[in-house]
Structures are given as C-alpha cells and as structure tokens.
N, C-alpha and C positions, 0 to 999 in steps of 0.2 A: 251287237250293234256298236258300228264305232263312228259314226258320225254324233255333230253335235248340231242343236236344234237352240234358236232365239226362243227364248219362253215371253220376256214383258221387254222393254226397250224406254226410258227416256230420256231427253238430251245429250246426257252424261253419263248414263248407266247403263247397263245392259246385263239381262239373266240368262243363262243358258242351262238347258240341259245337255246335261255331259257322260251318259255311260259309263265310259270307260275311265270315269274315278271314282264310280259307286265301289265301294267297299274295296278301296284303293289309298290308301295314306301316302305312301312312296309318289305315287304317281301326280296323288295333288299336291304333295308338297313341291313335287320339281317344277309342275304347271304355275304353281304360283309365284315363286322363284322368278321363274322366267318372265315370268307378265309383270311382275314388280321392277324388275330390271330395266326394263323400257321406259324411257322417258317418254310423261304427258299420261303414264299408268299409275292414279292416285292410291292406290290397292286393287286385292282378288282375292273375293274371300270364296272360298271351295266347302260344300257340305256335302263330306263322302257316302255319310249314312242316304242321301236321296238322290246324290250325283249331280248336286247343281255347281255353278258357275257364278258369281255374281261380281263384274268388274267396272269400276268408277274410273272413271278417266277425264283429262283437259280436255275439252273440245277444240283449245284453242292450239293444242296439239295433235292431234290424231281424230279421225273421223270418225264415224260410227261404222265406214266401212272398211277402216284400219283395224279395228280392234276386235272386228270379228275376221279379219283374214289375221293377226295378231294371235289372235286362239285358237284356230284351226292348227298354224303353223306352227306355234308352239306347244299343243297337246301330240300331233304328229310327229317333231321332232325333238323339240325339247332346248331348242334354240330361238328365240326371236332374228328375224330374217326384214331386213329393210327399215329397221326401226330405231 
C-alpha cells in the first residue's frame, strides 16, 4: 500500500495514515524534514511503529488542501514542490 489516507482533520491539524513509514525511520525522518521546511508548517510528528502522520500548520498560510497535496508530494518525492 503506498497511498496515504486523512484519518481525523481539524482546522489546523491533520492525521494521516501513512504506510509507507511503518516500520520506516529513514523514511519518516526525511518526510518530516521536508514538511518542517515549509513555511506555515508549525511541526510533523510521524509514529513509525503505526505509520501515522500527524501535521499542524498556519492556516493563515497554507490550506488544508495544501497540506495534504504538501504530503503526498513530499512522501513521493521527498522535496516540497510549490511551497
């Protein structure tokens, strides 16, 4: 499975299920890396043991549907792209 899935959402937060960082260290430390680097991205914390996602953000910077095309594109490439 390498898609990732919105698990709860509010205002300012968002959880994801994330696969492809369960039992993944390397992998969620670059994810996180990268989603911290963006500005309006207030942290990303990653729990490899269950493969979640959980990122806080400004709203008054980035959307809710920035931040999940933000994660896609960042677990995919490992670069944030337009941000």
């Amino acid at each position: 499975m390498t898609n990732i899935k919105i698990r709860h959402s509010i205002s300012n937060r968002i959880r994801f299920a994330v696969p492809l960082v369960k039992n993944n260290e390397r992998r969620a430390a670059t994810l996180k890396e990268s989603l911290e680097d963006v500005d309006g991205v207030l942290w990303a914390r990653i729990n490899t043991l269950c493969g979640s996602l959980v990122v806080r953000f400004d709203k008054g910077s980035l959307t809710h549907n920035d931040v999940v095309a933000l994660c896609r594109h960042s677990l995919f490439s490992g670069v944030p792209h337009g941000f």
